[in-house]
DOKOLDREN-811850 format. One record per atom (N, C-alpha, C): residue number from 1; residue in three letters; atom name; x, y, z. Coordinates in nm, 4 decimals. Layout:
BEGIN
> NUM_ALA_CA_X_Y_Z
...
***
This chain:
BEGIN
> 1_UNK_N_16.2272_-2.3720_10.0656
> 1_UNK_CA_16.1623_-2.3062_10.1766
> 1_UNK_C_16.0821_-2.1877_10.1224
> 2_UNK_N_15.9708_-2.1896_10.1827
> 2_UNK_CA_15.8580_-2.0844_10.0984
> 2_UNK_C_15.8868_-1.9837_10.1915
> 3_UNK_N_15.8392_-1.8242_10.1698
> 3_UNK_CA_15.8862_-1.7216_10.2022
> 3_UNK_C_15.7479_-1.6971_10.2647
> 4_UNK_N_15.6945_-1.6381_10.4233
> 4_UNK_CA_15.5810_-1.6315_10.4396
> 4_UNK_C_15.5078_-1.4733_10.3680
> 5_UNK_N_15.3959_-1.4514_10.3540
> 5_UNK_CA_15.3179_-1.4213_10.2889
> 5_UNK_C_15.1592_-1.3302_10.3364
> 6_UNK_N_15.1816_-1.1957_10.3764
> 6_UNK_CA_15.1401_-1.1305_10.3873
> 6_UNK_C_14.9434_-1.1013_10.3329
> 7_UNK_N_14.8842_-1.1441_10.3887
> 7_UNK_CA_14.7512_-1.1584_10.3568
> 7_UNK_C_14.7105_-1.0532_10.3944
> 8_UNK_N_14.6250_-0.9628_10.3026
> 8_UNK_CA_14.5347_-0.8017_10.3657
> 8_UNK_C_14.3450_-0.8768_10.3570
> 9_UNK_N_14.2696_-0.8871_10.4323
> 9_UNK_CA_14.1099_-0.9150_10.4267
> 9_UNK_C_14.0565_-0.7589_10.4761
> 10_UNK_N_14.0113_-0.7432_10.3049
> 10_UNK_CA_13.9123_-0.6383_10.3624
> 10_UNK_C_13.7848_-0.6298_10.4055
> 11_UNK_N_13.7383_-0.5855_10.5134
> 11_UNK_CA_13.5996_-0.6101_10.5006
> 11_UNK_C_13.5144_-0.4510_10.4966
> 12_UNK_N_13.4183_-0.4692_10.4137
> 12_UNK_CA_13.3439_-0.3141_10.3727
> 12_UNK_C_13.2217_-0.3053_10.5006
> 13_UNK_N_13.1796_-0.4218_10.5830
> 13_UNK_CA_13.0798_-0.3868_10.7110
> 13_UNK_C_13.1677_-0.2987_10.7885
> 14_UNK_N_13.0413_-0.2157_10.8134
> 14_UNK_CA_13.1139_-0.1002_10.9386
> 14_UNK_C_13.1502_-0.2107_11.0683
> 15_UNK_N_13.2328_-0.1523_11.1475
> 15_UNK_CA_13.2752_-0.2441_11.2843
> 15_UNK_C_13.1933_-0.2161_11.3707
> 16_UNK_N_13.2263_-0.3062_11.4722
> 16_UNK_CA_13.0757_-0.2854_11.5813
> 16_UNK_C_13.1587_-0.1786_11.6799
> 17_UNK_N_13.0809_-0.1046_11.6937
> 17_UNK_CA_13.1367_0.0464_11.8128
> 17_UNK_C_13.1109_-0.0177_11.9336
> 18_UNK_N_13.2120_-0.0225_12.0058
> 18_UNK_CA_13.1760_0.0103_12.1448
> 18_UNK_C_13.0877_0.0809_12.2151
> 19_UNK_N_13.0282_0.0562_12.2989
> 19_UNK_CA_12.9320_0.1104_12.3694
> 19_UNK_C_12.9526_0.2450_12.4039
> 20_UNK_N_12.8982_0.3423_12.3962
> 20_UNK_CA_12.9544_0.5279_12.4214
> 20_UNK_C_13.0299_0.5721_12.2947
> 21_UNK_N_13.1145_0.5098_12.2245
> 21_UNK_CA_13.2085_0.5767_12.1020
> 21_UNK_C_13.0963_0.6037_11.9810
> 22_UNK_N_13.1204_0.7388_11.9980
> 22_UNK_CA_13.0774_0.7825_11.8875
> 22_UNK_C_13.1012_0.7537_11.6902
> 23_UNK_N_13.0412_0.7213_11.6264
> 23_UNK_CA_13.0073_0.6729_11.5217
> 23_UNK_C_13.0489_0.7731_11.4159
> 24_UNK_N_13.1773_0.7521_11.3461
> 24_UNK_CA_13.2189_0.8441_11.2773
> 24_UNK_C_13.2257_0.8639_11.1102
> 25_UNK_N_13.1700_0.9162_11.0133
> 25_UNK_CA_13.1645_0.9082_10.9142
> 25_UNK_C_13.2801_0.8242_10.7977
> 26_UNK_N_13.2603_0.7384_10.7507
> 26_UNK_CA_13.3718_0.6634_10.6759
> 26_UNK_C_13.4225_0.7076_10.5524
> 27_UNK_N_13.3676_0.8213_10.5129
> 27_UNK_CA_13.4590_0.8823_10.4183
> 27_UNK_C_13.3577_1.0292_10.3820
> 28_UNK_N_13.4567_1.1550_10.3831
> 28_UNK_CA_13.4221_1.3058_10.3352
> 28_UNK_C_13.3372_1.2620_10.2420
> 29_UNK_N_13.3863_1.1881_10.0701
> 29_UNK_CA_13.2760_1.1993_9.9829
> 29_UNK_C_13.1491_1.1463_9.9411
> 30_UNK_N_13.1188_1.0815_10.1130
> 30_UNK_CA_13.0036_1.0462_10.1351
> 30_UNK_C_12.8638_1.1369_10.1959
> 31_UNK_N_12.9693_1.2591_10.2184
> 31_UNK_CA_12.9120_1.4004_10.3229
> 31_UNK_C_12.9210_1.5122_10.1638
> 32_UNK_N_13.0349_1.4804_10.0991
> 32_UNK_CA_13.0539_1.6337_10.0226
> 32_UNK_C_13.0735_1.5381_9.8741
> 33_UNK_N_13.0054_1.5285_9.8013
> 33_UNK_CA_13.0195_1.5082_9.6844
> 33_UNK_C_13.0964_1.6203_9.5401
> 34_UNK_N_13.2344_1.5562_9.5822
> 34_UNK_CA_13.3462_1.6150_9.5120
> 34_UNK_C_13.3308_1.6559_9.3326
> 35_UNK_N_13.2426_1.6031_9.2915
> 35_UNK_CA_13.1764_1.6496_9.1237
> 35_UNK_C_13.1301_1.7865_9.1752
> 36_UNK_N_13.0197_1.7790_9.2500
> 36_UNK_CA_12.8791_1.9092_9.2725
> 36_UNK_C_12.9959_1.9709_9.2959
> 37_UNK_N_13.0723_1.9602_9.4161
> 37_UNK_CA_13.1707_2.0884_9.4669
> 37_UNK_C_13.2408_2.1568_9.3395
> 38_UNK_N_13.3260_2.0746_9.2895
> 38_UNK_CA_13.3933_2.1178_9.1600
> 38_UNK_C_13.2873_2.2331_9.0849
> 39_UNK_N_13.1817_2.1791_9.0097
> 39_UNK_CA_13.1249_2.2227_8.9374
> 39_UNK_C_13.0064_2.3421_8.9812
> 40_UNK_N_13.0389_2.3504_9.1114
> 40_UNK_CA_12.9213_2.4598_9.2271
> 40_UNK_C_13.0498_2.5679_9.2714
> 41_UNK_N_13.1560_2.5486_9.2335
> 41_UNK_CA_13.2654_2.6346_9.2951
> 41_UNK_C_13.2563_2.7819_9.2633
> 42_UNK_N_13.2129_2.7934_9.1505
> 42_UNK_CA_13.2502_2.8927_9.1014
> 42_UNK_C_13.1746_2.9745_9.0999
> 43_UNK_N_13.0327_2.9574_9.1557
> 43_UNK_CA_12.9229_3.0224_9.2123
> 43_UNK_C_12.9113_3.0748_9.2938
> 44_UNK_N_12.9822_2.9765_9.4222
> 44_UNK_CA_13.0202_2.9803_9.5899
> 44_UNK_C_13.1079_3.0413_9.5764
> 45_UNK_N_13.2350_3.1011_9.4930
> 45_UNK_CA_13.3110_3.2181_9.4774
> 45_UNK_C_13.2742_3.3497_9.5131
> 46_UNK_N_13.1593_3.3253_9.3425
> 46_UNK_CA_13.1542_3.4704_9.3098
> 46_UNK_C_13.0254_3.5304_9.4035
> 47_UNK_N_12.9485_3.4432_9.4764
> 47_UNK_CA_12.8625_3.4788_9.5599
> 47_UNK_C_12.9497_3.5243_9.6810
> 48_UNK_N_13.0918_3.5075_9.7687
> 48_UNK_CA_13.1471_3.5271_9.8684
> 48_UNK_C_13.2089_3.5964_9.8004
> 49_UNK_N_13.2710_3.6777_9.6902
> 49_UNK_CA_13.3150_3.8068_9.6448
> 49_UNK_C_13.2511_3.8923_9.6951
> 50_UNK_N_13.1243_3.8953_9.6017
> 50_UNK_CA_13.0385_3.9696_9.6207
> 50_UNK_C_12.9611_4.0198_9.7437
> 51_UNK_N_12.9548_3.9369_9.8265
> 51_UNK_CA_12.9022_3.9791_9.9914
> 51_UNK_C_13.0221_4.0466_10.0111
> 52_UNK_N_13.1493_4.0257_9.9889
> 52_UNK_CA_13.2856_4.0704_10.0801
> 52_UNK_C_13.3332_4.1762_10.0325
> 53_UNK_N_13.3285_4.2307_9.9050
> 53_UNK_CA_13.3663_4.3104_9.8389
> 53_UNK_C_13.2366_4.3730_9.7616
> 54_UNK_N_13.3209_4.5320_9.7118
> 54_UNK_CA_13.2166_4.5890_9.6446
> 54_UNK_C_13.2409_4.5739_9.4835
> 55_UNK_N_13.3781_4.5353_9.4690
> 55_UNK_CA_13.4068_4.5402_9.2993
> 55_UNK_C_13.5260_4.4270_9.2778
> 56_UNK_N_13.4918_4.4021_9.1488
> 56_UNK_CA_13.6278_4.2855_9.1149
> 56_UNK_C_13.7916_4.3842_9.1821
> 57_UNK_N_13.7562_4.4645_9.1431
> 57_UNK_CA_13.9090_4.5423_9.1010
> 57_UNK_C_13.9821_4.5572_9.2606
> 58_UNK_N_13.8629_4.5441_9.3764
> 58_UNK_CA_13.8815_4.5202_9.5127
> 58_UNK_C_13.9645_4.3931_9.5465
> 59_UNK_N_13.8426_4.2867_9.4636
> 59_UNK_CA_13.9096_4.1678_9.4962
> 59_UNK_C_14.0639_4.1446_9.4295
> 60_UNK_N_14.0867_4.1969_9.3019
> 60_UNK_CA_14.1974_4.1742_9.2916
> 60_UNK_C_14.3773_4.2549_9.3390
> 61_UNK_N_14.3130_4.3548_9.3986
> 61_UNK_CA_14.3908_4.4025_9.4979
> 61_UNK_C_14.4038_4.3673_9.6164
> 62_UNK_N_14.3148_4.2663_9.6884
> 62_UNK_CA_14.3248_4.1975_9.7954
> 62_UNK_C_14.4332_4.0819_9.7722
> 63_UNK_N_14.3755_4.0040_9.6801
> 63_UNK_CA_14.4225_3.8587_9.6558
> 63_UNK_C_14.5747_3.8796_9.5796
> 64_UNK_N_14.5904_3.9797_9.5171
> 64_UNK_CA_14.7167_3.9955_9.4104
> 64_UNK_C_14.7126_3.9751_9.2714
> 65_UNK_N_14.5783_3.9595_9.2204
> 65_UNK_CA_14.5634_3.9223_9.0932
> 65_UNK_C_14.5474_4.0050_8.9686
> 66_UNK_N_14.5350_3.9707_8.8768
> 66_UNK_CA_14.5256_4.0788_8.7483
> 66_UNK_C_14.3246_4.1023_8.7797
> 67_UNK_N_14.3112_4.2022_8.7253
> 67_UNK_CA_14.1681_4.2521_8.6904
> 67_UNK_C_14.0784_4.1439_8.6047
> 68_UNK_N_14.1283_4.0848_8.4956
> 68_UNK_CA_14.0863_4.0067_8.4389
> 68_UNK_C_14.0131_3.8596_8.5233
> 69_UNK_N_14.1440_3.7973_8.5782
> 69_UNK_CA_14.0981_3.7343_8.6753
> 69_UNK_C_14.0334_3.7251_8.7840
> 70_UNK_N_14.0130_3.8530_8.8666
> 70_UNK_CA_13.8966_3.9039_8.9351
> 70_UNK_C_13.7875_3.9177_8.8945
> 71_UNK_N_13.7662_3.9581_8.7635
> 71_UNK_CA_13.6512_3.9551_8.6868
> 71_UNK_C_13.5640_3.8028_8.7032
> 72_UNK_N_13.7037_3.7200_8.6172
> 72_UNK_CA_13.5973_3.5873_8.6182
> 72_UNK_C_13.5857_3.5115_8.7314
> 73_UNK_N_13.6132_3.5630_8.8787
> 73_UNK_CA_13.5376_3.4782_8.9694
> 73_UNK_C_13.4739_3.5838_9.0037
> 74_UNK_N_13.4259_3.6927_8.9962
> 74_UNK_CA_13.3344_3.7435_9.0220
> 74_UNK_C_13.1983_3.7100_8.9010
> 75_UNK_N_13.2336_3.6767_8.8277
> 75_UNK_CA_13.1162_3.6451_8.7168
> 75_UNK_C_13.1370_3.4998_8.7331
> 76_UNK_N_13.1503_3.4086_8.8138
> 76_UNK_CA_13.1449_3.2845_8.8339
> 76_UNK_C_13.1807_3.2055_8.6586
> 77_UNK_N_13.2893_3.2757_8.6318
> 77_UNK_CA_13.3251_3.1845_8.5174
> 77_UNK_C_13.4165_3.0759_8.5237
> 78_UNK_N_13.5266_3.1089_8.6607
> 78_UNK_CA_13.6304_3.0291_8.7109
> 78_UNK_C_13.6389_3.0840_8.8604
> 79_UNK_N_13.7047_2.9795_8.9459
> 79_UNK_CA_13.7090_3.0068_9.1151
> 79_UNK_C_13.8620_3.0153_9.1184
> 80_UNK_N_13.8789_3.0534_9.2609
> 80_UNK_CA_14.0699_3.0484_9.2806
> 80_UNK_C_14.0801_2.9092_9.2875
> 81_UNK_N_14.2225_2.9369_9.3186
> 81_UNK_CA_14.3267_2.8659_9.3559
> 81_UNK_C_14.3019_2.8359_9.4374
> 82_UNK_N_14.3976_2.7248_9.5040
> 82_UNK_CA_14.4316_2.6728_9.6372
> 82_UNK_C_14.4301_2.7961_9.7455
> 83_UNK_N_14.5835_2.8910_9.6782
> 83_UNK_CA_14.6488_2.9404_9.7608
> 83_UNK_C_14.5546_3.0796_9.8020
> 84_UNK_N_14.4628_3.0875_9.7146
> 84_UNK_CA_14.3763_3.2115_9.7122
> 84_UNK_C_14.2492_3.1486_9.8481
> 85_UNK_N_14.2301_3.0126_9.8415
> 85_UNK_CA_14.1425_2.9852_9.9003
> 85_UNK_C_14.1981_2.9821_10.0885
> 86_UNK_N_14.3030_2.9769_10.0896
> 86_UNK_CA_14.3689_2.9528_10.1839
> 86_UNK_C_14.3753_3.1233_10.2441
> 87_UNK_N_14.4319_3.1868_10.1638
> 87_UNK_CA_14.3905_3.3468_10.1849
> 87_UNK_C_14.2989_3.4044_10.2409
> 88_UNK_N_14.2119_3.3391_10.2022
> 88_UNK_CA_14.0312_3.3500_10.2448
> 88_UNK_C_13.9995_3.3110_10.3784
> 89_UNK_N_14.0382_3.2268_10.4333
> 89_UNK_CA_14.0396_3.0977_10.5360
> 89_UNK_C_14.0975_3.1904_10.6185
> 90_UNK_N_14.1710_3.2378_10.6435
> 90_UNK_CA_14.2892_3.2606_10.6907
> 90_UNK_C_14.2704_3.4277_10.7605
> 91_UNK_N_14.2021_3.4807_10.6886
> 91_UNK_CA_14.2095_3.6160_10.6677
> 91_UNK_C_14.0631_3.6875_10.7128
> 92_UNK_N_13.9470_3.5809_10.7014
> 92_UNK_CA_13.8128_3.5979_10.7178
> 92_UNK_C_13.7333_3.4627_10.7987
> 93_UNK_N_13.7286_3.5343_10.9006
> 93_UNK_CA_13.6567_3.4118_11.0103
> 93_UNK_C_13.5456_3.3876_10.9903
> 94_UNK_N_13.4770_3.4745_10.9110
> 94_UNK_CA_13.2931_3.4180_10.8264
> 94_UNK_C_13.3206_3.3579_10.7538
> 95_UNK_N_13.4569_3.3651_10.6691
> 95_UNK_CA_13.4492_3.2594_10.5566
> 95_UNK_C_13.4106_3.1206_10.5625
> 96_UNK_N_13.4390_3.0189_10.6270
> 96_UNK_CA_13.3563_2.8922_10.6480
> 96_UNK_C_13.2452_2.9098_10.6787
> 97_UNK_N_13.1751_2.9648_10.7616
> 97_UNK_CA_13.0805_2.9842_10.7654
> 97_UNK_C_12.9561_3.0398_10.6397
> 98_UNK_N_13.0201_3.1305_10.6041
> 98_UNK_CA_12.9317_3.1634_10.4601
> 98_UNK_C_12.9723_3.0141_10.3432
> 99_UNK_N_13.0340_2.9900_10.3741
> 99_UNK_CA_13.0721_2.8532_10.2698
> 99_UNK_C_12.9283_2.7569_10.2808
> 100_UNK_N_12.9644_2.7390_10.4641
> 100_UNK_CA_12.8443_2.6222_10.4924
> 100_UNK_C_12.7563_2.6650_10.4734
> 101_UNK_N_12.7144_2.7729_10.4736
> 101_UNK_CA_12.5318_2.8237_10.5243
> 101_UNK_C_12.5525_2.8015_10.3008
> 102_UNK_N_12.6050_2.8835_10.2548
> 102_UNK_CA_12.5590_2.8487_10.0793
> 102_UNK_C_12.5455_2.6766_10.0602
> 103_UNK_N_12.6419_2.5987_10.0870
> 103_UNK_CA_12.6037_2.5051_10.0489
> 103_UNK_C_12.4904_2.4290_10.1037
> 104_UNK_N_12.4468_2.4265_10.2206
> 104_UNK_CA_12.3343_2.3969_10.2500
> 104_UNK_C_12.2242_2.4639_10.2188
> 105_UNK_N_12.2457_2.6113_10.1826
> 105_UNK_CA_12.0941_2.6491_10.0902
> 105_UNK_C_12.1147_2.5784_9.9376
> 106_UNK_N_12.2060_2.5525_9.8858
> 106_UNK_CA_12.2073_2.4249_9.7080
> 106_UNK_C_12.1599_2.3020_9.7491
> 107_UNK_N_12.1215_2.2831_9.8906
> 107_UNK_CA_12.1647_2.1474_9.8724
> 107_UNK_C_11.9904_2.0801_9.8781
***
């Protein structure tokens, strides 16, 4: 006795929408190309330091960090963390906003 057998068919055509339902993007890294972001991060940092603050040594008394490390996202050599970014989010209601308006002036 054969054991039945689980078949997955994928299909890559978008589905047909219903009439009125809005048409929703099929994947983020089709909107945000996750390389550019990576490699644009650290720009989009030290440019939102710099509007927000007047000196590294600010930012790193905000965030909790050593001086050093304030330094290099203020000189866009490296960006935060997660948890730093979440800080940001969290703490500053322009922050998305200055996010979007920079990346749409790179883009």
């Amino acid at each position: 006795m054969s054991r039945p057998r689980l078949t997955l068919i994928v299909s890559n055509d978008p589905s047909c929408a219903e009439a009125g339902t809005p048409q929703v993007q099929s994947s983020w890294s089709k909107q945000l190309d996750p390389y550019r972001l990576k490699a644009e991060a650290p720009d989009l940092w030290s440019s939102y330091f710099r509007a927000r603050f007047n000196s590294p040594r600010e930012v790193a008394l905000f965030c909790d960090v050593s001086f050093q490390t304030a330094l290099n996202w203020w000189g866009a050599v490296t960006s935060p963390a997660s948890h730093i970014a979440l800080l940001v989010i969290l703490t500053d209601p322009q922050a998305p906003e200055f996010f979007q308006t920079q990346m749409g002036q790179a883009a």
